[in-house]
C-alpha positions as CSV (number, residue, x, y, z in Angstrom):
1,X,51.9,185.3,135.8
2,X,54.6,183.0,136.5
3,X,56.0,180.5,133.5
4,X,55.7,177.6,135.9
5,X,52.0,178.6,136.7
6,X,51.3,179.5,133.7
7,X,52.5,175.9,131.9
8,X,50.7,174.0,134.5
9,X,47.3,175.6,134.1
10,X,47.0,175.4,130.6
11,X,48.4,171.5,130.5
12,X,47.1,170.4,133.3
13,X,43.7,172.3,132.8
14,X,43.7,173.1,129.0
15,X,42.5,176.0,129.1
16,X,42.7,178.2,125.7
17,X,42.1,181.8,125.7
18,X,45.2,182.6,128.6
19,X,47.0,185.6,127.7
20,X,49.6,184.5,125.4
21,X,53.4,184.9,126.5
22,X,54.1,188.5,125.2
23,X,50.6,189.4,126.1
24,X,52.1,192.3,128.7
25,X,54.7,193.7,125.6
26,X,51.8,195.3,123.6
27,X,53.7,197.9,121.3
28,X,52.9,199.5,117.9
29,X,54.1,202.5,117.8
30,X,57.9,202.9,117.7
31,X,60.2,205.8,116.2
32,X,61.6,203.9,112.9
33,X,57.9,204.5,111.5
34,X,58.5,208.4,112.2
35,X,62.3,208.4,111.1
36,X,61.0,207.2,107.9
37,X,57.8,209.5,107.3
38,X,59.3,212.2,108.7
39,X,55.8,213.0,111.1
40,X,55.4,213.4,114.6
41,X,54.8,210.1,116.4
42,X,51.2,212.2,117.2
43,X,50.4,212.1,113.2
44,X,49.7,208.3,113.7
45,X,48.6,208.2,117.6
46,X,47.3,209.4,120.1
47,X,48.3,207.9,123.2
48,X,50.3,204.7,121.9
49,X,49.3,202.3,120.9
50,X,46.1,203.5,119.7
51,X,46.0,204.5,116.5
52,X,44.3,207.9,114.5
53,X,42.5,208.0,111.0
54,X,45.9,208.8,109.7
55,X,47.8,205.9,111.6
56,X,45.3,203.6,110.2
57,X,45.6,204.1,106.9
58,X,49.2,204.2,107.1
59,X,49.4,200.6,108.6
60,X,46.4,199.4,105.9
61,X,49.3,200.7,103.5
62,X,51.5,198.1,104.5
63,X,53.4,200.8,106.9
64,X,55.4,201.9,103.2
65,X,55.1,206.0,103.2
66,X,58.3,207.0,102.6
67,X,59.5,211.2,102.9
68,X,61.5,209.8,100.3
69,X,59.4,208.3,97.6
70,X,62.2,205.7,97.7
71,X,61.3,202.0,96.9
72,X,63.1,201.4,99.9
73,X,64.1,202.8,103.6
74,X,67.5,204.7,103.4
75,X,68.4,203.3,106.3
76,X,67.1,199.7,107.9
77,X,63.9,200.7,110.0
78,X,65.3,199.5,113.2
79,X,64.0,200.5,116.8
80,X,64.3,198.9,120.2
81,X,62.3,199.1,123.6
82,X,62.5,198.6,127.3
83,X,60.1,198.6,130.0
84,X,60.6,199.2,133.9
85,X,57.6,198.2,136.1
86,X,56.5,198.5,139.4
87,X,53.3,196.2,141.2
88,X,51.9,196.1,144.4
89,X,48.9,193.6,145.1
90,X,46.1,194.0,148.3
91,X,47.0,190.5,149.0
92,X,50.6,189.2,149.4
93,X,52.5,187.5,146.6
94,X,53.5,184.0,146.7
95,X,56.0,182.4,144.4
96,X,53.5,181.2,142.2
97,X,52.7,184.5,141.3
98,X,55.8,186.0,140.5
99,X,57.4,186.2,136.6
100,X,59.8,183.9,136.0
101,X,62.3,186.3,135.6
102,X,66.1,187.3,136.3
103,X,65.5,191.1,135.9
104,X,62.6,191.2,138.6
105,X,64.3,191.7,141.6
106,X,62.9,189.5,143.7
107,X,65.2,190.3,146.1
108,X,63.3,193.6,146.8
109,X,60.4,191.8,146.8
110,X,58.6,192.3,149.8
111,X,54.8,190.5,150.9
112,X,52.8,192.7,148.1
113,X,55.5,194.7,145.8
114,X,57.6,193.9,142.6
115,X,59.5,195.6,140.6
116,X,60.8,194.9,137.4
117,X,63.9,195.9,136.3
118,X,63.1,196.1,133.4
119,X,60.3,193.2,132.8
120,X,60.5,193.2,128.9
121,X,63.1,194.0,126.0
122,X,62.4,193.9,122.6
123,X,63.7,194.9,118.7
124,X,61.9,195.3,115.8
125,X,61.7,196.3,112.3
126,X,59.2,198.6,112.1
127,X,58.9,200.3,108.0
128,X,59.0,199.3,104.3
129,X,60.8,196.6,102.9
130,X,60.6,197.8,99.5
131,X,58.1,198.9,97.3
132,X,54.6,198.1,98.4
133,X,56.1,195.4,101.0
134,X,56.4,196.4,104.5
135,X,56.5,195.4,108.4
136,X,55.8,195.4,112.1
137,X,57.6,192.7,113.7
138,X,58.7,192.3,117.0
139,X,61.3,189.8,118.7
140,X,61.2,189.9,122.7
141,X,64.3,188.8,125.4
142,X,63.3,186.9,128.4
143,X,65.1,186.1,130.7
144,X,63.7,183.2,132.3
145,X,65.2,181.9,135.1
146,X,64.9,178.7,133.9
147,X,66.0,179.4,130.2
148,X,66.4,182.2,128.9
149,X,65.3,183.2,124.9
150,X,65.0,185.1,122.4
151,X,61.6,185.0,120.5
152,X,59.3,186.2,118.1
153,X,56.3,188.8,119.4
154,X,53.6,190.8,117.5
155,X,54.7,189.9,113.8
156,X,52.6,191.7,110.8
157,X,54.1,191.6,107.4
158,X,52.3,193.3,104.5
159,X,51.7,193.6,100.8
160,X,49.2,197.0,99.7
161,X,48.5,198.6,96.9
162,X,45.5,201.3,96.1
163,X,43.4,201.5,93.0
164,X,39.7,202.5,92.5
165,X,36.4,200.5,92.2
166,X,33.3,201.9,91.4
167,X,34.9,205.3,91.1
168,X,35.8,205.0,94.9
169,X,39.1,204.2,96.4
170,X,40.1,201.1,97.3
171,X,42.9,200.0,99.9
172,X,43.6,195.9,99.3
173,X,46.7,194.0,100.6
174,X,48.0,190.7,101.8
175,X,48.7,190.0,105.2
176,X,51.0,187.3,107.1
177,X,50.8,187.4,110.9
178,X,51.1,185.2,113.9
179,X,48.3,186.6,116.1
180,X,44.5,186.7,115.0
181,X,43.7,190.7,115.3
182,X,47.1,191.9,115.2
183,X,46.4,193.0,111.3
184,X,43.2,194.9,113.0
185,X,43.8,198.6,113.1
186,X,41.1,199.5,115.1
187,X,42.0,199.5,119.1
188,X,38.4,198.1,120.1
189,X,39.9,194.1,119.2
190,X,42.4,192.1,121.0
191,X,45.4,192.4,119.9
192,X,45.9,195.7,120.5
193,X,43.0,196.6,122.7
194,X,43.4,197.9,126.3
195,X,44.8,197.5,128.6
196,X,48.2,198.5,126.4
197,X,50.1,197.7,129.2
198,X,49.2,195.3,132.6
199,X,51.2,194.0,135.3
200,X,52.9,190.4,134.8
201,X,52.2,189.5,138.5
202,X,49.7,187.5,138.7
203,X,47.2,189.8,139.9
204,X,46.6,191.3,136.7
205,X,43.6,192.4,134.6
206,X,44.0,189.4,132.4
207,X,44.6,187.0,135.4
208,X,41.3,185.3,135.7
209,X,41.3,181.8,134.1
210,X,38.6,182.2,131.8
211,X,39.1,183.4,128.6
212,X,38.3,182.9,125.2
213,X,40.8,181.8,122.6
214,X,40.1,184.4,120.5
215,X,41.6,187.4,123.3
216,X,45.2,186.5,122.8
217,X,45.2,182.7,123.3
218,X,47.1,181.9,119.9
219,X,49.1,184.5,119.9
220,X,53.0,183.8,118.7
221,X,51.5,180.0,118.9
222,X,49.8,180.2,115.0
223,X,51.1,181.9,111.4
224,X,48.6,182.6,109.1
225,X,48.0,184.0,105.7
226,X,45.3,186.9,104.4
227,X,43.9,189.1,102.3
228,X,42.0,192.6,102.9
229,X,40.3,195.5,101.5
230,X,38.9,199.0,102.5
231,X,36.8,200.7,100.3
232,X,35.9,204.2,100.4
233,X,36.8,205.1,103.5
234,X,33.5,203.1,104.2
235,X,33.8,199.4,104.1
236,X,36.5,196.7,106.2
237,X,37.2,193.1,105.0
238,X,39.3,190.6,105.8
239,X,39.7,186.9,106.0
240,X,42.9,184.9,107.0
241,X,42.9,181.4,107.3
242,X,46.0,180.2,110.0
243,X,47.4,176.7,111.2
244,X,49.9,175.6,114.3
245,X,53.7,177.2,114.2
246,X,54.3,174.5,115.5
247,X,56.1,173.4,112.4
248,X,55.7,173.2,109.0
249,X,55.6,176.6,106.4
250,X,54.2,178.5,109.6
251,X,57.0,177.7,112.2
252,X,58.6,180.6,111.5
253,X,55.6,182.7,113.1
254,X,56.5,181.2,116.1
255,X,60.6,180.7,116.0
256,X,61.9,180.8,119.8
257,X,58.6,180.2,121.7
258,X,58.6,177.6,124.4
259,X,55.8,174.5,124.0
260,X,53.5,177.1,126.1
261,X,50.1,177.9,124.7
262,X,47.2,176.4,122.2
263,X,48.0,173.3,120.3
264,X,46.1,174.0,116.7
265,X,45.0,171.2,114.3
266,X,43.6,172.0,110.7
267,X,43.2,175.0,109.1
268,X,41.6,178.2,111.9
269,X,39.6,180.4,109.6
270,X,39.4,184.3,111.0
271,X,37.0,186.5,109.3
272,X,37.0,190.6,109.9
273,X,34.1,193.2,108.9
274,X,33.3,196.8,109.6
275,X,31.8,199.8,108.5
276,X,33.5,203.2,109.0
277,X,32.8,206.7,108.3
278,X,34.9,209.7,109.2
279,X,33.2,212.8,109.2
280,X,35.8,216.3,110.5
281,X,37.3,215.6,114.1
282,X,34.6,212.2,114.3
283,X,35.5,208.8,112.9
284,X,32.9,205.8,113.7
285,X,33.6,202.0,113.5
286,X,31.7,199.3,113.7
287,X,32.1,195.5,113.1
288,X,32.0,191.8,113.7
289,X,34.9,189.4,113.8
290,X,35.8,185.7,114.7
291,X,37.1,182.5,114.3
292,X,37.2,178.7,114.6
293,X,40.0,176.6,116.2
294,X,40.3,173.3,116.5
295,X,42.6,172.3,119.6
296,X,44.5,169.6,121.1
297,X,43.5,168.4,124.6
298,X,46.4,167.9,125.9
299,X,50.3,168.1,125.0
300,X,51.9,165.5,124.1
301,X,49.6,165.4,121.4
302,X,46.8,163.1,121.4
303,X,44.2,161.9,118.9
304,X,41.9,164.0,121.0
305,X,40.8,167.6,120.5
306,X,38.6,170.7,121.9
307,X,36.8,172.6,119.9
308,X,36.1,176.5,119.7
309,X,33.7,178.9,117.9
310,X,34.0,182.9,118.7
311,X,32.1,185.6,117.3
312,X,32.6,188.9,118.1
313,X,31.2,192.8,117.8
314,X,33.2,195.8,118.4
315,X,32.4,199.8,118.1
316,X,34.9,202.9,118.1
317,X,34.8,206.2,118.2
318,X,37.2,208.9,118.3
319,X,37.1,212.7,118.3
320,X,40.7,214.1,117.6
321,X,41.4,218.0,117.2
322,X,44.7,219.3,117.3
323,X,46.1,219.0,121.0
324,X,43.5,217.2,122.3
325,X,41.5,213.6,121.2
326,X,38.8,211.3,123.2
327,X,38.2,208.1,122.3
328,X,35.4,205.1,123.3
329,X,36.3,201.8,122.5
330,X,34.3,198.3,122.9
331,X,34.2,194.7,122.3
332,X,32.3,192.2,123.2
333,X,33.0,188.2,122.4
334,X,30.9,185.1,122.8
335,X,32.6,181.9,122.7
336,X,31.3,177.8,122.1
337,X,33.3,175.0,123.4
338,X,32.8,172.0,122.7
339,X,35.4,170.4,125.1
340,X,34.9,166.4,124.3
341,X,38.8,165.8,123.5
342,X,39.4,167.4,127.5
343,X,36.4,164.8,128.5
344,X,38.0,161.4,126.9
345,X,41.7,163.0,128.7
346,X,39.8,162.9,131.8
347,X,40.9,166.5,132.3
348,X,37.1,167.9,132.3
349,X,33.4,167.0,133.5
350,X,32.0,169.5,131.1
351,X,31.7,169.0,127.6
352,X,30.1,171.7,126.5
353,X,30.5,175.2,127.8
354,X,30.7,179.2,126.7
355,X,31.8,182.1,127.6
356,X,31.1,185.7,127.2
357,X,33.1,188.6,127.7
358,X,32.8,192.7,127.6
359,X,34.8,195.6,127.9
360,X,34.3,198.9,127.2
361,X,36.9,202.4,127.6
362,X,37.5,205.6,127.1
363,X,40.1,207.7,127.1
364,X,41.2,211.5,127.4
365,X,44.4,212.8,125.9
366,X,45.9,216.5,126.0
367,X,48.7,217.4,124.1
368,X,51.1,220.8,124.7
369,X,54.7,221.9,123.2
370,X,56.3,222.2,125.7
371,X,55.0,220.0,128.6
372,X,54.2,217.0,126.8
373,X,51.2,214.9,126.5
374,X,48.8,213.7,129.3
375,X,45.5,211.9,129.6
376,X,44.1,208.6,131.1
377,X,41.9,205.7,130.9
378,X,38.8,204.1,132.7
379,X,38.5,201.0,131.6
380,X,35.3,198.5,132.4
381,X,35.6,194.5,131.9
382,X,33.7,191.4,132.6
383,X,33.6,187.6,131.8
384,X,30.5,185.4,132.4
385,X,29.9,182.0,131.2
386,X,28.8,178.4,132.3
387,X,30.4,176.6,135.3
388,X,33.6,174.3,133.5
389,X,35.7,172.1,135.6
390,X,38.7,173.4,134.1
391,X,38.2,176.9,135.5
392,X,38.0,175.4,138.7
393,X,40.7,177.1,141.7
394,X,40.0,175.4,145.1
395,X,40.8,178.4,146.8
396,X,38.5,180.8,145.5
397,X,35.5,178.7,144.0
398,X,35.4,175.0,143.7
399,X,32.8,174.9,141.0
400,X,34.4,176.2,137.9
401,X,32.2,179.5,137.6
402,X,34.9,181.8,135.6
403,X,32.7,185.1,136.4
404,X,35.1,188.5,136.8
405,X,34.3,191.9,136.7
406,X,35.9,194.7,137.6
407,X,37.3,198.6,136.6
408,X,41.1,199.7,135.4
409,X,41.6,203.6,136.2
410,X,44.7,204.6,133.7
411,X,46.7,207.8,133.9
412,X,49.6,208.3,131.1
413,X,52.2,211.0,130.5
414,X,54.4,211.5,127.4
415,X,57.5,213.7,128.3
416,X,57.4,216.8,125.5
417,X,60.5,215.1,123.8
418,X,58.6,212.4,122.0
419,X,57.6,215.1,119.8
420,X,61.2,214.5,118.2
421,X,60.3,211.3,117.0
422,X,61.2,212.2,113.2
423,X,65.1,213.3,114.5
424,X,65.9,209.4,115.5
425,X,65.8,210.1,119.7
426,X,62.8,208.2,120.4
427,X,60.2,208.4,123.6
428,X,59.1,207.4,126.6
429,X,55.6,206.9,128.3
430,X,55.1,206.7,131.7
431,X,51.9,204.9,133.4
432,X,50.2,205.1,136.7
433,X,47.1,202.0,136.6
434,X,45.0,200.4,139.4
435,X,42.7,197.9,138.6
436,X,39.6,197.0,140.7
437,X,38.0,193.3,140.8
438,X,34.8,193.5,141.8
439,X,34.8,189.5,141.3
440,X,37.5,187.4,140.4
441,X,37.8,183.7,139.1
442,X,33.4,183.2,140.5
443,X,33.5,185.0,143.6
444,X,33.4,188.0,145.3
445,X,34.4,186.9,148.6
446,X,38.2,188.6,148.6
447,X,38.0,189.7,145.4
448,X,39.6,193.0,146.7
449,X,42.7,191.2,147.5
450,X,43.7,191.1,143.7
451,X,43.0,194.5,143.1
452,X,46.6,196.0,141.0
453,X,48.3,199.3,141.6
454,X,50.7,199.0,138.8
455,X,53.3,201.6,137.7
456,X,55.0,201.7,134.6
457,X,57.9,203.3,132.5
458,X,58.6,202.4,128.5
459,X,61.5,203.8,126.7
460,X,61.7,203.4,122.9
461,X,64.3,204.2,120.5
């Protein structure tokens, strides 16, 4: 979705919940966590990013195993990424819909295709820090057309330890983030749930303007402190309370961001719980997570303010043998405004309102020496809630209704080479997705015309 779009539908409209501006740059697993273990990027994933038993523990760990044993990396856990995309939409593509972005050549652009070239750069620090203190943090390149910048992404820093309790083990850590689920490490939440990957035109899978705030809308706009623990293999808790970066102690959660997304007042409390078991090949999860946000109506500030309550449930299950693993992944969120602060703007009829929205996936991946890794994804999503005058698009339905529904088919391939991920060269996925809207933004009339072939190749090193 295009900056310009983007910025006037969520000041002009306030509408939290959008996918936040790295929203399409989803990455987690990158080659400085193998250079440092010394594993196979396949020891911690199985398709990136989702994670195995193994990866999850790792990052619960505070992503500090070392081959070593060394309080510290021998070398700085450095790793980079590109991506090159390809769209094409059923309906053509306007301005409006276009990134805002030098690299898309928009001279190739022609009625329904894009490509990107590339659509996204980033670096991170991926590794220990030393001793129990570790990191995943991400800082993106765009290059805006209208301003270019460097700025923070995906940002999880970590303090673990183990011990026992109750003669059971016990993982517990602290945990400083700017993006409520990013510390999850289960692939059923947010953060880093599917799609991975998605098309930045904006006839994307995360393009309808209903959304709750909890799926990505304070991402890189929020910092926020925790703590967790894991007991037993059996037992998930967390609880982070986060505020604005904005400024203050938390601004540096979201150094380089433009004035783009979810203006926070007071503390947002985010609570986490599930219950796992792992049992062979099997591992279960199950759990409930949320938060509350209180927002500003509009920017520039004013006294005025929205408010939000989301609750959510989520399952997982993953069977994972040596070259092959399947995995079924679910969430579903329910979300409360209470929009008063849009009301005395004048920006909204409808004080009160909620939304509700499902997915659920599963995914196939085969694994081989010498050919590499293949598999895919079918992917089912859908948003219902109560008619708000802030989802309102005169084009496709007057009346605010922010129903969508639809399927994303997903086939990957992993060239046999990422299997050197412990020698330093890296890898690179490849993605073919097409994603079918059934309804989009309340209607079904032409809801076709949004439907997303989207092609995609990401190169880490």
């Amino acid at each position: 979705m295009g900056f310009k779009r983007l910025s006037k539908i969520v000041f002009l409209l306030t509408l939290p919940g959008l996918v936040a501006v790295f929203a399409a740059k989803k990455a987690s697993a990158i080659p400085s966590f193998a250079r440092q273990t010394g594993l196979p990027c396949s020891a911690c994933h199985t398709m990136f990013p989702e994670l195995t038993p193994f990866g999850r523990e790792f990052k619960l760990e505070g992503y500090t195993l070392n081959k070593t044993g060394a309080k510290h990396p021998s070398v700085p856990p450095l790793a980079a990424m590109v991506q090159f995309n390809f769209t094409h939409t059923n309906r053509s593509v306007g301005p409006a819909d276009l990134p805002e972005n030098r690299w898309s050549l928009h001279a190739l652009t022609s009625g329904n295709n894009v490509l990107g070239s590339p659509n996204a750069a980033s670096v991170f620090y991926g590794g220990q820090i030393y001793g129990h203190w570790g990191a995943f943090i991400q800082a993106t390149y765009s290059d805006k057309a209208s301003a270019p910048y460097m700025a923070l992404d995906n940002t999880d820093i970590r303090y673990a330890d183990t011990s026992m309790l109750w003669g059971k083990s016990l993982i517990y850590g602290l945990d400083f983030n700017n993006n409520p689920t990013v510390e999850d490490v289960w692939n059923s939440t947010p953060a880093w749930g599917y799609p991975y990957n998605h098309s930045n035109v904006a006839a994307s899978p995360v393009t309808p303007v209903a959304a709750p705030i909890l799926e990505q809308g304070l991402a890189a706009q929020v910092g926020g402190a925790g703590a967790y623990v894991y007991w037993d293999n059996l037992v998930y808790c967390d609880f982070t309370l986060y505020r604005t970066a904005l400024n203050g102690i938390t601004a540096p959660f979201g150094a380089g961001n433009h004035p783009l997304g979810v203006y926070t007042t007071g503390a947002i409390p985010y609570w986490r719980l599930a219950i796992t078991h792992q049992s062979g090949a099997n591992s279960y999860e199950m759990g409930t997570y949320g938060l509350i946000a209180r927002a500003y109506a509009n920017y520039p500030f004013t006294p005025d303010a929205n408010n939000y309550s989301d609750v959510a449930f989520d399952a997982e299950y993953q069977h994972i043998i040596s070259n092959q693993s399947f995995s079924l992944e679910t969430t579903w969120i329910h979300e409360n405004q209470d929009n008063t602060g849009s009301v005395l703007q004048g920006l909204n009829n409808d004080a009160y309102a909620y939304l509700d929205t499902f997915t659920i996936n599963g995914n196939y991946y085969y694994r081989t020496t010498h050919w590499g890794e293949i598999g895919g994804t079918i992917d089912y999503f859908t948003t219902t809630g109560s008619d708000n005058a802030a989802y309102a698009i005169p084009s496709l339905d007057p009346s605010g209704n922010p129903d969508s529904k639809g399927e994303t088919l997903e086939l990957d391939y992993m060239p046999p080479w990422h299997h050197y991920g412990p020698t330093g060269f890296g890898f690179a996925k490849f993605a073919l997705q097409y994603t079918i809207f059934n309804q989009f933004n309340g209607t079904s009339t032409g809801a076709s015309g949004y439907n997303t072939l989207y092609l995609l190749a990401f190169f880490v090193f």
